[in-house]
C-alpha positions in Angstrom: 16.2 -1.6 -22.4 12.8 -1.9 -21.2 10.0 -3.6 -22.3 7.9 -1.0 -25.0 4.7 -1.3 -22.8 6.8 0.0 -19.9 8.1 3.0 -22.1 4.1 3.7 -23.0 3.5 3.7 -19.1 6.5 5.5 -18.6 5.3 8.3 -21.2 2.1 8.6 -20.1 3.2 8.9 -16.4 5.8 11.4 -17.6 3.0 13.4 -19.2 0.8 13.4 -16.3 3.2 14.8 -13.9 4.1 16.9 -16.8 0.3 18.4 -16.5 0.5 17.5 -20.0 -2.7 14.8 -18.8 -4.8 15.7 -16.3 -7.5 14.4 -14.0 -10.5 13.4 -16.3 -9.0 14.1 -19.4 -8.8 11.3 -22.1 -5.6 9.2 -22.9 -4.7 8.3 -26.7 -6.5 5.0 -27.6 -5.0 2.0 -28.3 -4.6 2.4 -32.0 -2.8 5.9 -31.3 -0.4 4.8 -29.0 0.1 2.2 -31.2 0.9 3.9 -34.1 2.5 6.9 -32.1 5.3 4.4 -30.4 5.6 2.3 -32.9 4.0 -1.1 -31.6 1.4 -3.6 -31.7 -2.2 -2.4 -30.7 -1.7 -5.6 -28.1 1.6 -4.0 -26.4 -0.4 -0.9 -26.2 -3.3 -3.0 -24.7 -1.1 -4.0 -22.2 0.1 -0.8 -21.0 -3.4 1.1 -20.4 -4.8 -2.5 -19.2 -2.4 -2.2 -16.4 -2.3 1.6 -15.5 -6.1 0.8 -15.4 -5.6 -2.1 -12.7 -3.0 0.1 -10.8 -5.4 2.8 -10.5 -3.9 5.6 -12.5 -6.2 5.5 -15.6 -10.1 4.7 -15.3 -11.8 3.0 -18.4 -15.3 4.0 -19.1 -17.1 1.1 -21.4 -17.8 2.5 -24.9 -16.4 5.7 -24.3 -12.6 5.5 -23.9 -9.8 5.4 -21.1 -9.0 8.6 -19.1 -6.6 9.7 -16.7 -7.7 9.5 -12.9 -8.4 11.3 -9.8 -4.6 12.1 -9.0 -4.2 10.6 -5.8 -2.0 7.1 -5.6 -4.5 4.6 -4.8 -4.3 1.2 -3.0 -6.6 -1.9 -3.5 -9.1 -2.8 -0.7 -9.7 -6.3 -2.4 -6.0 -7.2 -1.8 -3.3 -6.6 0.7 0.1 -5.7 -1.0 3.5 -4.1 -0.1 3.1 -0.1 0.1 6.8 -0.4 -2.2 5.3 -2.2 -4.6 2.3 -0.2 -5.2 4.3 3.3 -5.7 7.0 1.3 -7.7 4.1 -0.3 -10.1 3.3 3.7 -10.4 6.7 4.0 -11.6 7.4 6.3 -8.4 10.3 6.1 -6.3 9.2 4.8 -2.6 11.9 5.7 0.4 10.5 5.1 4.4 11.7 6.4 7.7 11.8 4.2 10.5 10.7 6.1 13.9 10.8 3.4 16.4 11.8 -0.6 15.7 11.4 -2.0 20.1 9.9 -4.7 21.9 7.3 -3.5 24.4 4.5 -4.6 26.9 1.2 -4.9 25.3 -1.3 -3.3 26.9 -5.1 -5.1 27.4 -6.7 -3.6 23.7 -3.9 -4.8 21.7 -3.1 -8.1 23.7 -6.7 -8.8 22.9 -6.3 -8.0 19.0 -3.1 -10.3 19.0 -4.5 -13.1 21.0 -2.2 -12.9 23.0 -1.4 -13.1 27.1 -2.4 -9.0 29.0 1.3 -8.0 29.6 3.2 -10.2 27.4 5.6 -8.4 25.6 5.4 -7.9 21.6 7.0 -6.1 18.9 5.8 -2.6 17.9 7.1 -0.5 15.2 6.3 2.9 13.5 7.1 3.6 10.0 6.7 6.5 7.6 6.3 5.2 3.9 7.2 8.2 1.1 5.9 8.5 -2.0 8.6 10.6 -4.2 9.9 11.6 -0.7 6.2 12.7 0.4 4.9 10.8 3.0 1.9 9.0 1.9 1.5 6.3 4.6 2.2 6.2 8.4 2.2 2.4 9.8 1.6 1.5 13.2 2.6 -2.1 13.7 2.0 -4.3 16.5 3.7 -7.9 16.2 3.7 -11.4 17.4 6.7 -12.7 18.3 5.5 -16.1 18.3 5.5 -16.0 14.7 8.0 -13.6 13.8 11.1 -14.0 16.3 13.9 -11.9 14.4 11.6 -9.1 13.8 13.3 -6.4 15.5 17.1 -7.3 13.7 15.3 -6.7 10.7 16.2 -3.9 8.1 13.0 -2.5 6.8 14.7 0.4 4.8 14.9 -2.7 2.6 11.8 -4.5 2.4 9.1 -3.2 4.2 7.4 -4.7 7.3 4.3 -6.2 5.4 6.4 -8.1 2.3 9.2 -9.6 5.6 5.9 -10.8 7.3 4.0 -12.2 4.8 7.6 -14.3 3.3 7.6 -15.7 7.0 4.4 -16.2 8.0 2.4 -16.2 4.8 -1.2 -14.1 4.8 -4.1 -16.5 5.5 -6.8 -13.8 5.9 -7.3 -10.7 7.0 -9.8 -8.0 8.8 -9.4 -4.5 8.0 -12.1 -1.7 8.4 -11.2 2.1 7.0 -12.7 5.1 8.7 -12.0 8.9 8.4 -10.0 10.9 11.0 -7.7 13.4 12.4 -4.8 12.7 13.9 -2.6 13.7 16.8 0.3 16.0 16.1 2.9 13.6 16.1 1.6 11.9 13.3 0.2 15.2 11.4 4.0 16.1 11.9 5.3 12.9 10.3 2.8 12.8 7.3 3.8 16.5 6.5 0.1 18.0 7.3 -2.0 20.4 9.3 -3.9 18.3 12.5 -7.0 19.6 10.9 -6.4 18.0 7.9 -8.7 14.9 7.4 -6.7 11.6 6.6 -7.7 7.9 5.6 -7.6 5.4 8.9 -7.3 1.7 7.8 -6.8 -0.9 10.7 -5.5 -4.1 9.6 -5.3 -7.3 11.7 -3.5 -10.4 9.6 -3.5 -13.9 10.4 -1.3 -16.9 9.0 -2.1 -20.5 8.7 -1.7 -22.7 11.7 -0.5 -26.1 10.8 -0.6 -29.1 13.0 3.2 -28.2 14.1 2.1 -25.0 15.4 -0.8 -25.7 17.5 0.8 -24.7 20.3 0.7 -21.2 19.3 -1.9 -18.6 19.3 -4.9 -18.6 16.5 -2.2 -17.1 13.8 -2.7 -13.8 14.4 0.5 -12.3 13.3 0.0 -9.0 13.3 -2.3 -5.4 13.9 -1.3 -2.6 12.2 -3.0 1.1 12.0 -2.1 2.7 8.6 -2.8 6.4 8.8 -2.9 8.0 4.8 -3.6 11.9 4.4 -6.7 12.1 2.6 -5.7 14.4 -0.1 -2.8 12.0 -1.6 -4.3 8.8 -0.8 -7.3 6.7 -2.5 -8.8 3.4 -1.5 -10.3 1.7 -4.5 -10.6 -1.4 -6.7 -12.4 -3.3 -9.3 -15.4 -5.9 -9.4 -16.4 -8.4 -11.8 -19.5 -10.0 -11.9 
């Protein structure tokens, strides 16, 4: 059975999709849910606290806790798993893997991976679905030096970005986001129009380099594109000061 502050999340996701909530509209309060569900105003707490940090309600100080802007939406302040941020939404995540080879790299990404003009790296594409709608189409370029086996690796079962960072754990990061349109090979995969505007966040990761691998590059282990139509997707987070 699960937990009851699951089954609150699991009702009020249920009653969202439902249209039963929508965007902007104001959840129960604590003591409602409470009272409606039969718990402790703590495990109802728990369950808007958390559809708060996973983006899906917004809290506004004073006032009360309302459903927001539809769209799934990722954190900019942390770099997780696409699978486990639809499967925190209670979604079910599925992917299609277009192309899993090992290729010459040309001069702009041998320079992003610190690595050799004309050495050969890994490169993969993956489509990421949301409820089988594509919400995520990942370019990946990566570093064999760190990640040997990456082409005999199933990512139908854990995605590029969770295998990476178990084998070469995330030191830091750079990632800038702009808006674009995209080619029609990609418009094509993400289920849209070419016109249609989408979210472009390019990602460059690097891994610690210990004293037993000095003799490899400065632990850049990977540089991803991540193409996200604009009308699903959301980039967000939030600050304390």
């Amino acid at each position: 059975m699960q937990p009851r502050y699951v089954q609150i999340k699991t009702w009020i996701l249920n009653a969202i999709e439902a249209g039963d909530m929508k965007p902007s509209e104001q959840v129960p309060s604590e003591n409602q849910l409470a009272q409606q569900h039969g718990v402790s105003r703590m495990t109802a707490r728990r369950a808007l606290s958390e559809m708060v940090d996973e983006g899906i309600l917004m809290r506004t100080q004073g006032i009360g806790t309302f459903v927001s802007d539809n769209r799934p939406m990722s954190s900019m302040l942390e770099i997780k798993s696409i699978r486990d941020e639809i499967e925190q939404r209670g979604h079910q995540y599925s992917n299609e893997v277009l192309l899993l080879e090992k290729v010459v790299v040309s001069s702009d990404i041998a320079h992003r991976l610190a690595v050799a003009e004309g050495s050969e790296v890994f490169h993969s594409i993956i489509v990421h679905c949301e409820n089988t709608l594509p919400v995520q189409y990942e370019d990946r370029w990566v570093n064999p030096e760190w990640v040997p086996d990456y082409l005999e690796k199933d990512f139908k079962a854990q995605t590029a970005n969770y295998y990476l960072n178990q084998v070469a754990p995330l030191s830091q990061a750079d990632h800038s986001v702009e808006a674009v349109l995209v080619c029609e090979d990609i418009a094509h995969a993400l289920l849209i129009q070419p016109s249609a505007p989408c979210l472009k966040v390019t990602r460059r990761t690097f891994t610690r380099v210990h004293a037993q691998d000095i003799h490899k590059n400065n632990g850049v282990v990977s540089h991803a594109v991540l193409y996200h139509p604009g009308n699903r997707f959301r980039l967000g987070g939030h600050l304390e000061f």
